[in-house]
C-alpha positions in Angstrom: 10.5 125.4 192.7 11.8 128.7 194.2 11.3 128.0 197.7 13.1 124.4 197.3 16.1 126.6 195.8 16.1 128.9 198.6 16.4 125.8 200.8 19.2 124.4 199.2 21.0 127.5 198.8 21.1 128.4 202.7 21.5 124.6 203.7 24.4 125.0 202.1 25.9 127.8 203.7 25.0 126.8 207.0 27.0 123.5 206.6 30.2 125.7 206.6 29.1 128.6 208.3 30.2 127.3 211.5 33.2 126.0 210.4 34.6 129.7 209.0 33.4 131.0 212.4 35.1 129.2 214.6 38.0 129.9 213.0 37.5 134.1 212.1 35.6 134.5 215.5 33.7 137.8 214.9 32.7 140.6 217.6 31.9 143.2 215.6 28.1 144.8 216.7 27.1 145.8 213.2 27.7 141.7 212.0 25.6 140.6 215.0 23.0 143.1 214.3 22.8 141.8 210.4 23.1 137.9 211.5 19.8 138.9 214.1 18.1 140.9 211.5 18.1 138.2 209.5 17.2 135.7 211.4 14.4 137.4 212.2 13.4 137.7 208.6 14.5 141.3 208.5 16.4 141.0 204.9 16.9 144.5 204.0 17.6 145.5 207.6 20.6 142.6 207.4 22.0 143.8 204.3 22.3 147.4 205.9 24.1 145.5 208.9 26.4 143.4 207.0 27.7 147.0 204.6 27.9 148.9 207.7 30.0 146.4 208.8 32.1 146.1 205.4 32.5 149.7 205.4 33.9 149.5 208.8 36.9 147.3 207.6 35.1 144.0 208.4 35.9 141.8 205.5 35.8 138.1 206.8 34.2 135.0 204.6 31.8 135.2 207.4 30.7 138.1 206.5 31.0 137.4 202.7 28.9 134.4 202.9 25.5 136.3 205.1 26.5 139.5 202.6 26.0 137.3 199.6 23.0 134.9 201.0 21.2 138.4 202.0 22.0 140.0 198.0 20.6 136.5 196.9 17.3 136.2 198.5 16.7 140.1 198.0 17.4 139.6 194.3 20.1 141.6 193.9 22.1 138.7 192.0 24.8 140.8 190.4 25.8 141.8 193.8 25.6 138.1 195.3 27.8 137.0 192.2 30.8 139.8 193.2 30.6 138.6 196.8 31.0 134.8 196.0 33.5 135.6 193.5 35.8 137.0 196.3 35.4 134.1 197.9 36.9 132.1 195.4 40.6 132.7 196.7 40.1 131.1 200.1 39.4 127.8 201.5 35.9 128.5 201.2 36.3 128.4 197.2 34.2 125.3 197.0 31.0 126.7 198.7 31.9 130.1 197.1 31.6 127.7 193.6 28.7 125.9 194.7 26.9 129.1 194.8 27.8 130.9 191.7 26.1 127.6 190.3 22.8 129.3 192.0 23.6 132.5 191.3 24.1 131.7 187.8 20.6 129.8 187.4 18.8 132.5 189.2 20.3 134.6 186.0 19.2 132.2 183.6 22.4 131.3 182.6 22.1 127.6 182.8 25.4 126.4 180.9 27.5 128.8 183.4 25.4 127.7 185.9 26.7 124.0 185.1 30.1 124.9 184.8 30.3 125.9 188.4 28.1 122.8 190.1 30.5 120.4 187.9 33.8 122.4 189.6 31.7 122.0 193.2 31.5 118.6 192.3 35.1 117.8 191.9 37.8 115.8 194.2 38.9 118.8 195.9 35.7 119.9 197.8 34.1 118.8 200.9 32.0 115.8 200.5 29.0 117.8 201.8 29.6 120.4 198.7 29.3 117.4 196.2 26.9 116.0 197.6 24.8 119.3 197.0 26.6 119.8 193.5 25.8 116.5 192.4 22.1 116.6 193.2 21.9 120.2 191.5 23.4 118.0 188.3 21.4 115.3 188.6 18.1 117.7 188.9 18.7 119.5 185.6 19.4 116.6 183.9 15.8 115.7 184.6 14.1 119.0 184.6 10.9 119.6 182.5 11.1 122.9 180.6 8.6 124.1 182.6 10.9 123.9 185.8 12.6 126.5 184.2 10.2 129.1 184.4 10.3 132.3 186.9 8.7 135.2 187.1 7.6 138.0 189.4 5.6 140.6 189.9 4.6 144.0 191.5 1.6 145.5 192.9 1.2 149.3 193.9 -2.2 150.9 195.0 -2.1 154.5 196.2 -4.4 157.7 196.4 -3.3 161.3 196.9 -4.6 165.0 196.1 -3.2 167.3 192.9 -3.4 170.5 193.5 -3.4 171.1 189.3 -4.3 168.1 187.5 -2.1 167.7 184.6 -4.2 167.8 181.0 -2.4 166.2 178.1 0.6 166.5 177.5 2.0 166.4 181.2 3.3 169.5 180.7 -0.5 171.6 180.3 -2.0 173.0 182.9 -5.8 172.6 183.6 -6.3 174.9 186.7 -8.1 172.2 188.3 -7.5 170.0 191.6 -9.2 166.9 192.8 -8.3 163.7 194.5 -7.0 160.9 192.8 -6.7 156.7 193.2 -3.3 155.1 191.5 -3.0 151.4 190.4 -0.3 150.0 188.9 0.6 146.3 187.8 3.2 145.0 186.5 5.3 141.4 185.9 7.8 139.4 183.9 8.0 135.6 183.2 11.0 134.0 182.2 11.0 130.6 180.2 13.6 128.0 179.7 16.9 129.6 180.2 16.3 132.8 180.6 17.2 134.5 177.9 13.8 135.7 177.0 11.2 136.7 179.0 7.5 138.3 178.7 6.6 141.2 180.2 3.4 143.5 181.0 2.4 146.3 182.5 -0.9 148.6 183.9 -1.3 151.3 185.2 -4.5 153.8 185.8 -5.3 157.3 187.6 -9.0 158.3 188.4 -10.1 161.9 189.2 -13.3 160.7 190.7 -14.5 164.5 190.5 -12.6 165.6 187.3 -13.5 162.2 185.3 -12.2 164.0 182.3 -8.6 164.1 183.5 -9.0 160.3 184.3 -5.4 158.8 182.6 -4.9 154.5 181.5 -2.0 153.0 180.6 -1.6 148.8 179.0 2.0 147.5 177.7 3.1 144.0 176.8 6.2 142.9 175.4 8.9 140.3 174.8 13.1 140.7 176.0 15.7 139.0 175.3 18.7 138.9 177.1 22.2 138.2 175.6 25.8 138.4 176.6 27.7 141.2 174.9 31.2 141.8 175.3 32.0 142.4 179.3 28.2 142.8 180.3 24.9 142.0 179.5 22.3 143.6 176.9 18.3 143.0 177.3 16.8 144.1 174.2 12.9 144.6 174.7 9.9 145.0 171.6 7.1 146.5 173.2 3.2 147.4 172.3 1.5 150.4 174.6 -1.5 152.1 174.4 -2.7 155.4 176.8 -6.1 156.7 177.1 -7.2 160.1 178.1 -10.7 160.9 179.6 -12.1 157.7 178.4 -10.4 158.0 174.4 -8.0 156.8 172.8 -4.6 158.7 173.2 -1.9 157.0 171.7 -0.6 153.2 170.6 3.1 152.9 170.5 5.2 150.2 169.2 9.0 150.4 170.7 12.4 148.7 170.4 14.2 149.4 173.9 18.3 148.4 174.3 19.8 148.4 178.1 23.1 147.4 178.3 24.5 146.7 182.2 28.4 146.4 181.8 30.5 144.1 184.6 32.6 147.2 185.9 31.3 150.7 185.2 33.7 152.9 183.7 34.0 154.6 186.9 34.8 151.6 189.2 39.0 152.7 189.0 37.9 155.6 191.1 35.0 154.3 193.0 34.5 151.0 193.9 30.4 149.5 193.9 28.7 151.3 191.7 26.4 150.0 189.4 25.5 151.6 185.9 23.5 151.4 182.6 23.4 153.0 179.2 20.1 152.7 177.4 18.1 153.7 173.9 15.0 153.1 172.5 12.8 154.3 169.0 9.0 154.6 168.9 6.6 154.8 166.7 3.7 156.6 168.0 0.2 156.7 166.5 -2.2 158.9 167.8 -6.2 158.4 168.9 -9.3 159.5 167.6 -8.2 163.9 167.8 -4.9 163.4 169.0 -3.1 162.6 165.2 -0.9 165.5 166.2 1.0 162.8 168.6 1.6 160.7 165.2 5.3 160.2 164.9 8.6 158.9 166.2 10.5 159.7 169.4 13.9 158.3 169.9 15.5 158.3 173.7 19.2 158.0 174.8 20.0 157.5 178.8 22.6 156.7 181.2 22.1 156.0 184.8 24.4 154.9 187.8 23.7 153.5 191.6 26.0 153.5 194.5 25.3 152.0 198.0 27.7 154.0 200.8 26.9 153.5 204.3 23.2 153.8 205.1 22.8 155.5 201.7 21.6 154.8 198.3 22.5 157.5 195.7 21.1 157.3 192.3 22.2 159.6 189.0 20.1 159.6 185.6 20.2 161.5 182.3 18.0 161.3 179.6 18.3 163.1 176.0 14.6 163.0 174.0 14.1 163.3 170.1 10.3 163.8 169.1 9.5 164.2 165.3 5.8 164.7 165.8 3.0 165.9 162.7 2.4 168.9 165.1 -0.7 170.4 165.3 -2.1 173.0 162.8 -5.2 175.0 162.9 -6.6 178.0 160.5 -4.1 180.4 161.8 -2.6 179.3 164.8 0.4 176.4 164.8 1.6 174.2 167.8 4.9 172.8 168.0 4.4 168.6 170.1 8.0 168.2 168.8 10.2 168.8 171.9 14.1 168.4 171.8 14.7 167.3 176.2 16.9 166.8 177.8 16.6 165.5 181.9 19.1 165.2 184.7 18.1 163.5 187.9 19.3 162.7 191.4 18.0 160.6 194.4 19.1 159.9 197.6 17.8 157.7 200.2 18.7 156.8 203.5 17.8 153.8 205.9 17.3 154.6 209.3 16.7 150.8 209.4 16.0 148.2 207.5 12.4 148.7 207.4 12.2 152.5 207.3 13.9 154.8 204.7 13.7 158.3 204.0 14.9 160.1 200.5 14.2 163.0 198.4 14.4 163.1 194.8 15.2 166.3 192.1 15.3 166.6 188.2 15.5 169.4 185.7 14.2 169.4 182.3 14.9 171.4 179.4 12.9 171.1 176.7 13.1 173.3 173.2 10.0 172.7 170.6 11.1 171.8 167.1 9.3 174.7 165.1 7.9 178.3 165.9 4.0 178.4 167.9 2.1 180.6 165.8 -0.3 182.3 168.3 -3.4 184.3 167.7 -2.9 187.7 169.7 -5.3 190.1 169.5 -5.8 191.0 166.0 -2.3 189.8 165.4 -1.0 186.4 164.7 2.6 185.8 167.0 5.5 183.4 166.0 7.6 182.5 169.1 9.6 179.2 169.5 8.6 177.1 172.9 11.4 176.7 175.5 10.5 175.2 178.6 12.8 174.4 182.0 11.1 172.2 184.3 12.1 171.9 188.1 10.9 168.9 190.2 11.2 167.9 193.9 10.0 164.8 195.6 10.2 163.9 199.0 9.7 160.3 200.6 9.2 157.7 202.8 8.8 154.1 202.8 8.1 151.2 205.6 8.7 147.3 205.1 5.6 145.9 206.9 7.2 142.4 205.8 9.4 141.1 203.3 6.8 141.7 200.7 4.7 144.4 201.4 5.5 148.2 201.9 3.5 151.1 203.0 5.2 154.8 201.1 4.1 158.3 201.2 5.4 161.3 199.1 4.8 164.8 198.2 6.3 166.7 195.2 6.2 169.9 193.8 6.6 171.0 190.1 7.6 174.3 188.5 7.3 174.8 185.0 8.2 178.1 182.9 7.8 178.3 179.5 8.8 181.5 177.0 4.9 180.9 176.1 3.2 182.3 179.6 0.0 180.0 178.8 2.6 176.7 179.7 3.7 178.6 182.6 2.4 176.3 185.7 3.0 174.5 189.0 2.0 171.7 190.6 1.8 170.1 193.8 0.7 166.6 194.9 0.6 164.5 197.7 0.7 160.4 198.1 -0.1 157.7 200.3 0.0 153.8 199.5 0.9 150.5 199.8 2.7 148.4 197.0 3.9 144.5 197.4 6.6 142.8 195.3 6.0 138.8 194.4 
């Protein structure tokens, strides 16, 4: 079903393509590059073409259309939407309606979806653009709900060497190193319309040679998306479980809110950026030796994206709210009850389309709800836990095709507590491959 999508969707263009081009003839070498890139398969090289190219002043419906056929078959349907809807002011308008219709259904929004095929469909377009519009009609008027479902997934394998394998929580050190094997699953399937989906995820680190360390993580869960004012809002109820060394570490049930707004409140000043605002509550109960972990954590976050040039920047920050039961020996008290908060910047550049470089940084500040009481010498010490965190990442990744990519990174972690036994750093290095279906 996706492939016969695709199909349709670039059939379409290219019934028209030739017409806008040999009336907006276009020398520009960035646009060639993109229009060989992708016809060589070479999506993400394209898209780097074809912004270049915008950024350079080129702003033809030639361009538009490869700009928003590349966003399309990379996913990025947001971005696809904006393009088309620019479109919608020329004499390409019913072509630039035709594939909203796509765009739409690819979102799961089917009645919005319908709206634009019927307006694709009407007198004023091309007989060629009806003809397409009408056969979209006619096809969801016979679907089978199973038609409508779409999923996809990710795969990651990697291995690497930690120079100071975390213990539990992340932020204990063990003194130990030891290589290490990553795998990490995850996917989402979407039924119907679209509006809810069902998601899972796992993931897994073995220390071959410091089994206890060894670290599992399962999730599954149901979303729901839903149109909320000028934006969209995915709600998500989750069920997780860890597992440390082989036991039982913690099972978490957790309500997460993301709300994507049309136009970010920074969009007057800077055009193309996209941005989120997120929450979620857990409630956490812990394993078999771990009921200190029982409790709830509530998180609050913001994030925002912007493409310029060759580069992708990226800006997070996250505030945390733990109410843990703490843990409480015959003299000695610890505090699992951190107050963080984390801000985070990436930026990546594409030397090409296949090959990107970036680096990646975040500080965070943690401050433990209640006073560690510490057994010092003969003496019993009260000191509250502050921590500040500094982490540095450096990477790479190569598109071998469309699907699969080869990545390496190394980071480095720096953590200093008031309490000198959470004083630590870290370092570790990273090769893998992951593939996205």
């Amino acid at each position: 079903m996706r492939r016969s999508r695709f199909a349709t969707f670039f059939i379409g263009l290219m019934v028209f393509a030739g017409v806008s081009l040999a009336k907006e003839p276009v020398r520009d070498p960035r646009f060639e590059a993109g229009v060989e890139a992708f016809n060589e398969g070479k999506l993400a090289e394209a898209r780097v073409h074809f912004e270049r190219a915008r950024a350079g002043g080129l702003n033809t419906p030639s361009l538009l259309y490869n700009l928003g056929v590349v966003y399309f078959h990379l996913g990025q349907y947001k971005s696809a939407e904006a393009v088309f809807v620019e479109l919608l002011g020329t004499p390409h308008a019913p072509l630039a309606r035709y594939n909203l219709g796509l765009v739409k259904r690819e979102l799961g929004q089917d009645l919005e979806s319908r709206q634009w095929f019927e307006q694709a469909a009407g007198p004023d377009s091309p007989d060629k653009v009806q003809a397409l519009a009408h056969r979209q009609l006619d096809g969801a008027a016979v679907k089978s709900p199973f038609d409508n479902v779409r999923g996809n997934g990710y795969l990651s394998a990697a291995g690497g060497y930690d120079d100071n394998i975390a213990g539990t929580p992340d932020d204990a050190s063990s003194n130990q190193a030891g290589g290490f094997a990553d795998l990490l699953a995850a996917g989402n399937v979407h039924i119907g319309t679209g509006a809810v989906g069902l998601h899972g995820v796992a993931y897994t680190r073995q220390y071959p040679s410091n089994p206890a360390f060894d670290n599992s993580y399962l999730s599954t869960g149901v979303s729901w998306l839903s149109g909320v004012g000028p934006g969209e809002l995915t709600s998500t109820l989750s069920l997780a479980s860890s597992w440390f060394g082989g036991d039982a570490l913690e099972r978490e049930v957790r309500v997460d809110a993301v709300y994507r707004p049309d136009q970010c409140v920074f969009s007057s000043m800077l055009s193309g950026i996209e941005c989120s605002a997120s929450g979620s509550i857990s409630t956490i109960k812990g394993g078999n030796g771990y009921s200190a972990y029982d409790g709830e954590m509530l998180r609050l976050g913001a994030s925002a994206e912007k493409g310029l040039g060759n580069w992708v920047l990226n800006g997070q920050y996250r505030f945390e709210v733990n109410d843990r039961e703490d843990l409480t020996t015959q003299q000695e008290f610890f505090s699992v009850s951190p107050l963080r908060n984390l801000v985070s910047a990436e930026a990546r550049y594409y030397l090409s389309g296949r090959f990107s470089l970036g680096g990646r940084a975040d500080v965070r500040y943690s401050r433990y709800k209640d006073d560690h009481r510490l057994v010092s010498g003969a003496n019993v010490v009260a000191e509250r836990r502050t921590d500040n965190r500094l982490r540095g990442v450096l990477l790479a990744e190569y598109s071998l095709t469309r699907q699969w990519l080869l990545l390496a990174e190394w980071s480095t972690l720096n953590n200093r507590s008031t309490i000198e036994r959470y004083d630590y750093s870290r370092r570790e290095v990273m090769v893998g491959i992951e593939a996205v279906f």
